[in-house]
Backbone and ligand atoms as CSV (ligand in chain L), in Angstrom:
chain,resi,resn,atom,element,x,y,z
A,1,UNK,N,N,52.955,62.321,112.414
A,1,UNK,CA,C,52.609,63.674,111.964
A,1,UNK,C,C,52.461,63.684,110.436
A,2,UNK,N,N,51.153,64.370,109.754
A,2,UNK,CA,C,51.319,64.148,108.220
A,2,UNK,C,C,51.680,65.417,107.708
A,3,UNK,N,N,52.782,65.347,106.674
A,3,UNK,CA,C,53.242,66.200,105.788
A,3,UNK,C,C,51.935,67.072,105.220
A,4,UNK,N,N,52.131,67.808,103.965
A,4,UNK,CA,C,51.465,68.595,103.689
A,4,UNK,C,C,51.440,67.311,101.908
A,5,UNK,N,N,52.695,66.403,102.069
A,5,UNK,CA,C,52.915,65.429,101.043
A,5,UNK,C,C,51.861,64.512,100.915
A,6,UNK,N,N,51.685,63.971,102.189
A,6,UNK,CA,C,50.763,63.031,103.064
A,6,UNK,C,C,49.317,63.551,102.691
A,7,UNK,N,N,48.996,64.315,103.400
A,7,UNK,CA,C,47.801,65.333,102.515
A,7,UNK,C,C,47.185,65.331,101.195
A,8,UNK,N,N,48.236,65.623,100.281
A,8,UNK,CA,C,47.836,65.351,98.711
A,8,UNK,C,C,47.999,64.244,98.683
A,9,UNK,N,N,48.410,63.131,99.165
A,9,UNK,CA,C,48.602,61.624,98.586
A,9,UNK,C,C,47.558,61.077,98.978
A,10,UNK,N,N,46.842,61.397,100.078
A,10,UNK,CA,C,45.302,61.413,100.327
A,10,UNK,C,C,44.185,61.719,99.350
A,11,UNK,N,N,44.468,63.264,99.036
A,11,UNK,CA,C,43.385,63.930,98.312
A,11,UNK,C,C,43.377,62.899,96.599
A,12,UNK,N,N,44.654,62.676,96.287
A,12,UNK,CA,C,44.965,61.876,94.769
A,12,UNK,C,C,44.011,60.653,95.124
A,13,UNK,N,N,44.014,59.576,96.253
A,13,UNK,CA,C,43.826,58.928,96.121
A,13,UNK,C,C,42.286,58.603,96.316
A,14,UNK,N,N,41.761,59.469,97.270
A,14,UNK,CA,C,40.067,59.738,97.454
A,14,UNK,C,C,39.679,60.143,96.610
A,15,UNK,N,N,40.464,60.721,95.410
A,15,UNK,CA,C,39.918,61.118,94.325
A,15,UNK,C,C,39.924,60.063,93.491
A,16,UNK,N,N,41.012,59.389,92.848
A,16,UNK,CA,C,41.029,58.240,92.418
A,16,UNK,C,C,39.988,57.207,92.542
A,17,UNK,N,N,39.969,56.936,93.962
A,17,UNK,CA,C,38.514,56.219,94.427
A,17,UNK,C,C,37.085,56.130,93.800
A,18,UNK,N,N,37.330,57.409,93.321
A,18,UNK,CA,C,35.951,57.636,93.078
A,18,UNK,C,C,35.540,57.230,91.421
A,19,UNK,N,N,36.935,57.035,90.839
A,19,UNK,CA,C,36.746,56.704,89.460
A,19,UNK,C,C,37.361,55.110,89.227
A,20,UNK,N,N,38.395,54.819,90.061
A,20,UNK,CA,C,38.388,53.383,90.045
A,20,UNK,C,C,38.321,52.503,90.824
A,21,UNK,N,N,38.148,51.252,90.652
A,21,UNK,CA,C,37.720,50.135,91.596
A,21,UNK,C,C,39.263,49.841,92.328
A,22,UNK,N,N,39.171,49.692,93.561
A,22,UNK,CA,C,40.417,49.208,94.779
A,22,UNK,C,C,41.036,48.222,94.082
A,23,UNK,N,N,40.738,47.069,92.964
A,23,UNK,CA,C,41.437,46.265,92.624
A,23,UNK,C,C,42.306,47.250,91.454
A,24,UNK,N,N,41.594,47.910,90.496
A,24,UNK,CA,C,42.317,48.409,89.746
A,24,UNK,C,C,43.772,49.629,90.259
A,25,UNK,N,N,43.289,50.320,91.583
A,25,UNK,CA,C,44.183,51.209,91.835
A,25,UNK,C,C,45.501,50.165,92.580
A,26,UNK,N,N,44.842,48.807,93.025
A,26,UNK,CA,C,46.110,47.918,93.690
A,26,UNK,C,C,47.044,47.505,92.584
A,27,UNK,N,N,46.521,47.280,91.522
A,27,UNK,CA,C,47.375,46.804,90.110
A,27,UNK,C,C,48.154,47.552,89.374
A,28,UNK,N,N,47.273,49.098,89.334
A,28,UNK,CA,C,48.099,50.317,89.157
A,28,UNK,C,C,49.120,50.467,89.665
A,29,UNK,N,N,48.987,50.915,91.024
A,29,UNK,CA,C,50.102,50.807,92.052
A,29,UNK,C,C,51.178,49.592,92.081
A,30,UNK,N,N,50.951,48.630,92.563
A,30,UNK,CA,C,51.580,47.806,92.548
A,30,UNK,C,C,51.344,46.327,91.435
A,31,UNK,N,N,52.080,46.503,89.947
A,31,UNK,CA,C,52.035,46.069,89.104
A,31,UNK,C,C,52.481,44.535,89.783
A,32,UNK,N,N,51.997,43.747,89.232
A,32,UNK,CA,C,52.165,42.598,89.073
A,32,UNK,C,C,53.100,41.739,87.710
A,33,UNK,N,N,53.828,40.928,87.907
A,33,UNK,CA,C,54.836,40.320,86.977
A,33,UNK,C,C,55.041,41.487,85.691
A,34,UNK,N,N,55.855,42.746,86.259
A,34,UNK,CA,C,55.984,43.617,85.334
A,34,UNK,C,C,57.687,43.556,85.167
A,35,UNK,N,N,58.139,43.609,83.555
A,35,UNK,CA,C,59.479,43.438,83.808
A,35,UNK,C,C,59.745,41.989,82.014
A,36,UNK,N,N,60.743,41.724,81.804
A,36,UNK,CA,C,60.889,41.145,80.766
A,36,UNK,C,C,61.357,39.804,81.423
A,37,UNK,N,N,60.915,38.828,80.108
A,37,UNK,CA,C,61.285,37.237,80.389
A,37,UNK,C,C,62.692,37.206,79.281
A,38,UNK,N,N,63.512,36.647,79.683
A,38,UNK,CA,C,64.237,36.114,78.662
A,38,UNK,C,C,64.421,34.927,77.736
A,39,UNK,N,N,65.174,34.720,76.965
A,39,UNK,CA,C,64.414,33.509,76.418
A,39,UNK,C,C,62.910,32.885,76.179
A,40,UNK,N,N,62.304,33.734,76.409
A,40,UNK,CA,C,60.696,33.070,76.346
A,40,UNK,C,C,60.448,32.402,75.004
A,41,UNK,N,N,59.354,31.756,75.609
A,41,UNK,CA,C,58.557,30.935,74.182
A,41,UNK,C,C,57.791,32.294,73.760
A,42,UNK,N,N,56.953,32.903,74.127
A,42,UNK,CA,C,55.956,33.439,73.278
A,42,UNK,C,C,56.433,35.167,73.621
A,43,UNK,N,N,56.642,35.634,72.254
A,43,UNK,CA,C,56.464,37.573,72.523
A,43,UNK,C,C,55.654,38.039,71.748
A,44,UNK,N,N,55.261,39.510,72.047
A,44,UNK,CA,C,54.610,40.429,71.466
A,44,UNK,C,C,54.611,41.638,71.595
A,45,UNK,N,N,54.230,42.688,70.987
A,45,UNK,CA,C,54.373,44.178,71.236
A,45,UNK,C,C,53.579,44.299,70.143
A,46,UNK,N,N,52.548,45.252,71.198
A,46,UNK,CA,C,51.062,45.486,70.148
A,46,UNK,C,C,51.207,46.860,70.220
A,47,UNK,N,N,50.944,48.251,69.568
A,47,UNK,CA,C,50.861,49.380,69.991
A,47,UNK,C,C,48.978,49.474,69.647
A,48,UNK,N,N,48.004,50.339,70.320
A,48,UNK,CA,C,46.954,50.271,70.240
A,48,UNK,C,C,46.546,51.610,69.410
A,49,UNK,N,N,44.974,51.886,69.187
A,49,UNK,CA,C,45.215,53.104,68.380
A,49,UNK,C,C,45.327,54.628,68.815
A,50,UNK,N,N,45.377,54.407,70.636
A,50,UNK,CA,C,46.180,55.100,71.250
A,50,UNK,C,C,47.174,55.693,71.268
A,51,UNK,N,N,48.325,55.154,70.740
A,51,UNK,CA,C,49.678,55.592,70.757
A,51,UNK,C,C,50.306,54.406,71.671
A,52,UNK,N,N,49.494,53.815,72.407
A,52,UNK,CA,C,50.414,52.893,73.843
A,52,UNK,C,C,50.513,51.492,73.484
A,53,UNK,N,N,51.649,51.277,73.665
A,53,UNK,CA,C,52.253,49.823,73.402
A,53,UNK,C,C,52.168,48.819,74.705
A,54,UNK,N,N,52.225,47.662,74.533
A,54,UNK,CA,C,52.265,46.633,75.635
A,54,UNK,C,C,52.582,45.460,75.237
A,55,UNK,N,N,53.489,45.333,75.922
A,55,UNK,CA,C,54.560,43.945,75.447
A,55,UNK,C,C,54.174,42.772,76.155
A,56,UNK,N,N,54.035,41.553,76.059
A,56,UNK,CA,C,53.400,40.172,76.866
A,56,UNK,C,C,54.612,39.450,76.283
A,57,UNK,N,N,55.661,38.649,77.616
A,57,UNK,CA,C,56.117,37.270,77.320
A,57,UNK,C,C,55.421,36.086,78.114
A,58,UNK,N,N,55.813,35.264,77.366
A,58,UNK,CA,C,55.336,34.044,77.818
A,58,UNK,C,C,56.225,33.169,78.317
A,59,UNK,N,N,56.013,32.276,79.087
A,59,UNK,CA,C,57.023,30.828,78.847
A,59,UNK,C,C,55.944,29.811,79.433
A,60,UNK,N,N,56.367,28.475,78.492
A,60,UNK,CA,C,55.486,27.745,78.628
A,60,UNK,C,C,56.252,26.402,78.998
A,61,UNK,N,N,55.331,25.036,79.384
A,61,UNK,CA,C,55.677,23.678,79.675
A,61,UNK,C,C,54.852,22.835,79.053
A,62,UNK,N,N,55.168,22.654,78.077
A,62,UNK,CA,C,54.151,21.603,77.314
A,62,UNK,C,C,52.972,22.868,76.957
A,63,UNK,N,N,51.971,22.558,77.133
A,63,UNK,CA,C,50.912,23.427,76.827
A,63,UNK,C,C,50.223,24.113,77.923
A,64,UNK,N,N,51.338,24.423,79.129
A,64,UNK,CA,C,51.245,25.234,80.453
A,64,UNK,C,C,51.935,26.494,80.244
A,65,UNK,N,N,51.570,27.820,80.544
A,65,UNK,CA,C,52.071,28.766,80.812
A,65,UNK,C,C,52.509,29.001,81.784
A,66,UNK,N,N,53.932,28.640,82.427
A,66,UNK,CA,C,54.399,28.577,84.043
A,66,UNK,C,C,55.124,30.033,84.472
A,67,UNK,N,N,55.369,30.844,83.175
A,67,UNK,CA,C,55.653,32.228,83.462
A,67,UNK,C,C,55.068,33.517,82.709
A,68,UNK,N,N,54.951,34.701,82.981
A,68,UNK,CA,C,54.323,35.366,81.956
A,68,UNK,C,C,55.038,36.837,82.726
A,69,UNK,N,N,55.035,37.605,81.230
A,69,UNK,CA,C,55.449,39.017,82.165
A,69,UNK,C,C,54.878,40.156,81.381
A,70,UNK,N,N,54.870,41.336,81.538
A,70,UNK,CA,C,54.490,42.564,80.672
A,70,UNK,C,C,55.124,43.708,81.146
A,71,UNK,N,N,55.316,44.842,79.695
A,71,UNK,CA,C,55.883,45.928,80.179
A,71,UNK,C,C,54.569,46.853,79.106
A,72,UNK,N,N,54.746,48.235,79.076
A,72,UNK,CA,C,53.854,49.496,78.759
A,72,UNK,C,C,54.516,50.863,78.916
A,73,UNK,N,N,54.359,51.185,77.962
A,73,UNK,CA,C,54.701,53.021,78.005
A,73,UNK,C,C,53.001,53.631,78.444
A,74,UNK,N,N,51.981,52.572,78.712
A,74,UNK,CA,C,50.702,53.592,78.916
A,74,UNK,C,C,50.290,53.554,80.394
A,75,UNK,N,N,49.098,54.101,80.407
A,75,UNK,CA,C,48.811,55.190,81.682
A,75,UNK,C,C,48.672,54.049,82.630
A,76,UNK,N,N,47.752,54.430,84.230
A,76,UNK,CA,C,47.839,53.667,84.782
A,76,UNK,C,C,46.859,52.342,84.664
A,77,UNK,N,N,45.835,52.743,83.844
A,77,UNK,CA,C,44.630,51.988,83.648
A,77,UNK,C,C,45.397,50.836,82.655
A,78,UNK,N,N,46.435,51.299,81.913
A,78,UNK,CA,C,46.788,50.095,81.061
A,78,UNK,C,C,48.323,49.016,82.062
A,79,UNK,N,N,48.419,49.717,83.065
A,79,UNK,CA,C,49.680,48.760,83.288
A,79,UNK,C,C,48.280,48.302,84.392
A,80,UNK,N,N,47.005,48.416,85.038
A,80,UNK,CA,C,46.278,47.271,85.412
A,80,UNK,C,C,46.113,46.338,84.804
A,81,UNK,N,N,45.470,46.695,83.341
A,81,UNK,CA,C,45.283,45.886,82.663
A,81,UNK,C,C,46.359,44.498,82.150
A,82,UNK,N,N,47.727,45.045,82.059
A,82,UNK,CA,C,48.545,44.384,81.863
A,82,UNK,C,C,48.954,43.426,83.318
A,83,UNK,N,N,48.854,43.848,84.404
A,83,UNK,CA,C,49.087,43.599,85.620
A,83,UNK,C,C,48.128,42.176,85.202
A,84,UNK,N,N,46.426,42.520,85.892
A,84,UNK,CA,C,45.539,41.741,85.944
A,84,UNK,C,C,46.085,40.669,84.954
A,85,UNK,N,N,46.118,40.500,83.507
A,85,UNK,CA,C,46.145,39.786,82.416
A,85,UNK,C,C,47.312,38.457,82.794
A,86,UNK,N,N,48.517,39.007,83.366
A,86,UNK,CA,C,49.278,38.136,83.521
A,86,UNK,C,C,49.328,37.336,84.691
A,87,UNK,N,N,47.968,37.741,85.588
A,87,UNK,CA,C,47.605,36.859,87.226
A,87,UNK,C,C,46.921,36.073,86.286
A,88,UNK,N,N,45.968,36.470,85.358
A,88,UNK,CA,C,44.593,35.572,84.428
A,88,UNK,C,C,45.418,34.169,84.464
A,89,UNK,N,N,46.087,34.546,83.372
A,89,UNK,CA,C,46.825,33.398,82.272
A,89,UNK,C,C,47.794,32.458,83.084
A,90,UNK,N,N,48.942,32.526,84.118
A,90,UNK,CA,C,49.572,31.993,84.771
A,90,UNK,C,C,49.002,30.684,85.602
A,91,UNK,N,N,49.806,29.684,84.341
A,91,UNK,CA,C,49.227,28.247,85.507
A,91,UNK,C,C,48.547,27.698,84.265
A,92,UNK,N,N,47.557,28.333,83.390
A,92,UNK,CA,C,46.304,28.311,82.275
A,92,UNK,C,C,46.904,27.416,81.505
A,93,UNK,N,N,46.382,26.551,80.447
A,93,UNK,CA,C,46.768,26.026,79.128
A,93,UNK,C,C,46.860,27.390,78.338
A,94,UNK,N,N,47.439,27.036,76.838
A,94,UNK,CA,C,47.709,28.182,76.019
A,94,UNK,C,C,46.016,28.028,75.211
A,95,UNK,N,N,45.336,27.145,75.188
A,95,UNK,CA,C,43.900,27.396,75.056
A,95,UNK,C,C,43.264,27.711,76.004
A,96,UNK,N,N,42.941,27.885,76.693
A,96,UNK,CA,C,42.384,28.400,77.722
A,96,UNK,C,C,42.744,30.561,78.157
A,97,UNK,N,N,44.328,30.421,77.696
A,97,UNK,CA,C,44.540,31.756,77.695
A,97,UNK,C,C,43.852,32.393,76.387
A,98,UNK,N,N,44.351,31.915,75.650
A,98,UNK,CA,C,43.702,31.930,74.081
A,98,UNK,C,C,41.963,32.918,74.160
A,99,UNK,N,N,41.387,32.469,74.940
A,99,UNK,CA,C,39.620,32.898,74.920
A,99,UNK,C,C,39.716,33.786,76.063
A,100,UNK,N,N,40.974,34.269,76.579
A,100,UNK,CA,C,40.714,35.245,77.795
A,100,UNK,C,C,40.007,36.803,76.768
A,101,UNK,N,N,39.434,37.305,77.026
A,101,UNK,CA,C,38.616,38.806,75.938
A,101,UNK,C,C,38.669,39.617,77.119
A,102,UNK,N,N,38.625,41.019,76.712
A,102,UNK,CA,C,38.108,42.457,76.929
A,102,UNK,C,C,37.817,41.856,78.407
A,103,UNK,N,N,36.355,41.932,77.936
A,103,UNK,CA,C,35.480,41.282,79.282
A,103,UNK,C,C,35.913,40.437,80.404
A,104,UNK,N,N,36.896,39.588,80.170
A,104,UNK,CA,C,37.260,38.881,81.659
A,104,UNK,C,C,37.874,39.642,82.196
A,105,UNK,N,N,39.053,40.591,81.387
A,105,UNK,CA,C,39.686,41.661,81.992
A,105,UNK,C,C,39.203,42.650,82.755
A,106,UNK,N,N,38.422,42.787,82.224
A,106,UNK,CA,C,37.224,44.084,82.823
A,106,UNK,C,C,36.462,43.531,83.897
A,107,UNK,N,N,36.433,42.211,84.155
A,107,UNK,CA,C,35.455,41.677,85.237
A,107,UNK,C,C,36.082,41.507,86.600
A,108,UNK,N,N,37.607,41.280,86.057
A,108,UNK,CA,C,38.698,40.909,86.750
A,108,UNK,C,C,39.228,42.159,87.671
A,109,UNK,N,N,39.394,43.132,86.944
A,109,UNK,CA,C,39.608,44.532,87.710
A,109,UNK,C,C,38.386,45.348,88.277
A,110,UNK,N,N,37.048,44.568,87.931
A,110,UNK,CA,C,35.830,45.275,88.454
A,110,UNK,C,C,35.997,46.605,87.931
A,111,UNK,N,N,35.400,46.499,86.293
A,111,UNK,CA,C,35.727,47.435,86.097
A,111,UNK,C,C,36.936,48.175,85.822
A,112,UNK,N,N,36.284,49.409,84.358
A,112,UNK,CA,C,37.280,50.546,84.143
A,112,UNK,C,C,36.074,51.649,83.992
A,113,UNK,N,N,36.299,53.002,83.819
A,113,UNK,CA,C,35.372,54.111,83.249
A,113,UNK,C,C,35.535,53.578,81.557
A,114,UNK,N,N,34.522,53.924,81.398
A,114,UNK,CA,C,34.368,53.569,79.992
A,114,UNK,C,C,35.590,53.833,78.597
A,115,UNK,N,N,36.155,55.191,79.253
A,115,UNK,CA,C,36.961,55.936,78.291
A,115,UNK,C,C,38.399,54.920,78.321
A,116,UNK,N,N,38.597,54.152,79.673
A,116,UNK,CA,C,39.420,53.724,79.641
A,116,UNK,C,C,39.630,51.883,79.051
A,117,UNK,N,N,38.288,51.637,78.780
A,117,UNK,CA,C,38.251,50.012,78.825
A,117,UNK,C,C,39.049,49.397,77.396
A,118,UNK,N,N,39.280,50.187,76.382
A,118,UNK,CA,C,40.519,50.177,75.691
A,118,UNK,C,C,41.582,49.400,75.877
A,119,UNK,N,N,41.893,50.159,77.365
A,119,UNK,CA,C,43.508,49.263,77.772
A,119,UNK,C,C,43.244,48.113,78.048
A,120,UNK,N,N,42.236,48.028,78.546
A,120,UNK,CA,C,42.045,45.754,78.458
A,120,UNK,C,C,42.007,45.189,76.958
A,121,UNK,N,N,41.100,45.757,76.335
A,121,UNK,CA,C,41.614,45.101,74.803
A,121,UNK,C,C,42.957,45.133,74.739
A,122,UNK,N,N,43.488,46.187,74.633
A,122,UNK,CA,C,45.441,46.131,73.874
A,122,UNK,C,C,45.747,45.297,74.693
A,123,UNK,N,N,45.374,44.854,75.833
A,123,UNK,CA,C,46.006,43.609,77.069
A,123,UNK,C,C,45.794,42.172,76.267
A,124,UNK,N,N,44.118,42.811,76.207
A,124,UNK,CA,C,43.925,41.071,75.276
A,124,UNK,C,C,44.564,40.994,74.060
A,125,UNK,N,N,44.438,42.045,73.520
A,125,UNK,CA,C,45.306,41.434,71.906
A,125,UNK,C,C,46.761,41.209,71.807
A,126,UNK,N,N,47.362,42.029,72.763
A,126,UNK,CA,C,49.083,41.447,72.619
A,126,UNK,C,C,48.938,40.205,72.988
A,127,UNK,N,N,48.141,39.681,74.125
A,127,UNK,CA,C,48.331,37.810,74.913
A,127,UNK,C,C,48.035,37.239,73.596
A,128,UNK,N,N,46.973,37.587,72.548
A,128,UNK,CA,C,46.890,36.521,71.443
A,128,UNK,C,C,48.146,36.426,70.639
A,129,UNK,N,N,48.573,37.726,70.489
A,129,UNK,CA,C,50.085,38.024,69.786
A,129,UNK,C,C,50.714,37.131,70.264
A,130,UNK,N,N,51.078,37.336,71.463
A,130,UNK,CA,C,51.697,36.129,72.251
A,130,UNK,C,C,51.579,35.081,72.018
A,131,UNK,N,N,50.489,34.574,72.356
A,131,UNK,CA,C,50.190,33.147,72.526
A,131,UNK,C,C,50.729,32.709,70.749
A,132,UNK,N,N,50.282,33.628,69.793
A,132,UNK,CA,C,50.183,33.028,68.110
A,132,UNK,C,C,51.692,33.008,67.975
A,133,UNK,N,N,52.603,33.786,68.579
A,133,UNK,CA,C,54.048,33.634,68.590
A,133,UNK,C,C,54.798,32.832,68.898
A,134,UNK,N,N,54.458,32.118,70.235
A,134,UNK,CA,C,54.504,30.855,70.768
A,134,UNK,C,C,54.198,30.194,70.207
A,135,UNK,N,N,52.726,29.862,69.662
A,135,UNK,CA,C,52.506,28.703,68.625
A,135,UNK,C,C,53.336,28.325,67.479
A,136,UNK,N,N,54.207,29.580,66.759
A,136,UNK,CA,C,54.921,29.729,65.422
A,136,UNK,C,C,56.069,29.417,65.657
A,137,UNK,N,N,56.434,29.919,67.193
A,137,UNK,CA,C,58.001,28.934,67.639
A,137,UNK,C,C,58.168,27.474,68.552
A,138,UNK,N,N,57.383,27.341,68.373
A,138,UNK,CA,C,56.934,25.759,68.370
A,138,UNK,C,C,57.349,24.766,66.820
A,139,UNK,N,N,56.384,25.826,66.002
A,139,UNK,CA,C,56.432,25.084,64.748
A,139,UNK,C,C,58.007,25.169,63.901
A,140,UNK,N,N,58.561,26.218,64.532
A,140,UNK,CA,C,60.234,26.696,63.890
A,140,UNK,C,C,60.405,27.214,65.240
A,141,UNK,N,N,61.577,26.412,65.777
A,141,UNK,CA,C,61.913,26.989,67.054
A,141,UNK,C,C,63.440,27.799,66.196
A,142,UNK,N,N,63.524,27.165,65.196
A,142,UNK,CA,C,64.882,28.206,64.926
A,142,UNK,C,C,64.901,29.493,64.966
A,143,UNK,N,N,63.700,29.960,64.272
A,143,UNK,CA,C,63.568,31.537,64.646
A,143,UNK,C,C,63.449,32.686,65.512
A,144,UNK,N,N,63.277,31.833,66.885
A,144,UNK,CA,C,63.843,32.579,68.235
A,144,UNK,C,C,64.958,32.858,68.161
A,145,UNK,N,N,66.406,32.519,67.638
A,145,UNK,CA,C,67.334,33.116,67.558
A,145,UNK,C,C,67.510,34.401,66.636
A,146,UNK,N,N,66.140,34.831,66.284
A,146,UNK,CA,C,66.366,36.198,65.558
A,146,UNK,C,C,65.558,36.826,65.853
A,147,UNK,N,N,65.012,36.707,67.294
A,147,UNK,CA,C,63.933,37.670,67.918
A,147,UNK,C,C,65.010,38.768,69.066
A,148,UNK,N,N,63.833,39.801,69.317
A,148,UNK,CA,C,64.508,40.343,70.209
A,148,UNK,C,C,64.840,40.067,71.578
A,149,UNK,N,N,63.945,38.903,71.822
A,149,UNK,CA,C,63.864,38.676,73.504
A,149,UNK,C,C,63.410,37.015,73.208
L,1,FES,FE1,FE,46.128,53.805,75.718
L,1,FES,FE2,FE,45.292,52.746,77.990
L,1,FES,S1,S,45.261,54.835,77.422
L,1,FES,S2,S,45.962,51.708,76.234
């Protein structure tokens, strides 16, 4: 029997439909490696000129990225973006993550509405944050002991 709950969770989502692609509302919904790494090799926290921040850790094996995670105070289009970004990179060399752009993101979620394709950049630019953070604690691993994570 459907609620009257059931109903609107319908109407949200046929509506939704109509502005984003099934991969993006699956990533929305159900975020992927969302949540903090500890100890990681590589961090970042980018805020965009949005107002919305998005944090990327890394951990790496030699020049393998074998873990990755992200968190966001932004909407749902940006925790896809963050979602998608960290399926991209997982497994990748740190060159290879390195040249992930806008565009793979956007190809990857099939799509955003235009107003929203923003949140894949701030996706891509914290992973470079990342990745350049990782590179710098490589070169001084001492200074992970005065990071936050
Ligand atoms: Fe700000 Fe998506 S709305 S990054």
């Amino acid at each position: 029997m459907s609620t009257e709950f059931d109903e609107l969770q319908e109407l949200l989502s046929a509506d939704a439909r109509k502005l984003y692609s099934e991969t993006v509302i699956d990533h929305a919904m159900n975020p992927r490696n969302a949540g903090i790494i500890q100890d990681a090799d590589g961090f970042a926290s980018v805020t965009g000129p949005c107002g919305d921040t998005m944090e990327i850790w890394l951990k790496v094996n030699g020049d393998t990225i074998i873990n990755t995670s992200f968190m966001t105070d932004g909407c749902g289009t940006t925790i896809a973006s963050g979602s998608m970004i960290t399926e991209i990179i997982k497994g990748k060399s740190i060159d290879e993550a390195q040249r992930i752009s806008q565009q793979d993101i956007l190809d990857a979620l099939d799509g955003l509405p235009q107003e929203s394709e923003h949140c894949a950049l701030l996706a891509a630019n914290t992973l470079r944050a990342a990745i350049r953070d990782c590179i710098a604690m490589k070169r001084e691993p001492w200074k992970k002991a005065y990071r936050k994570y």
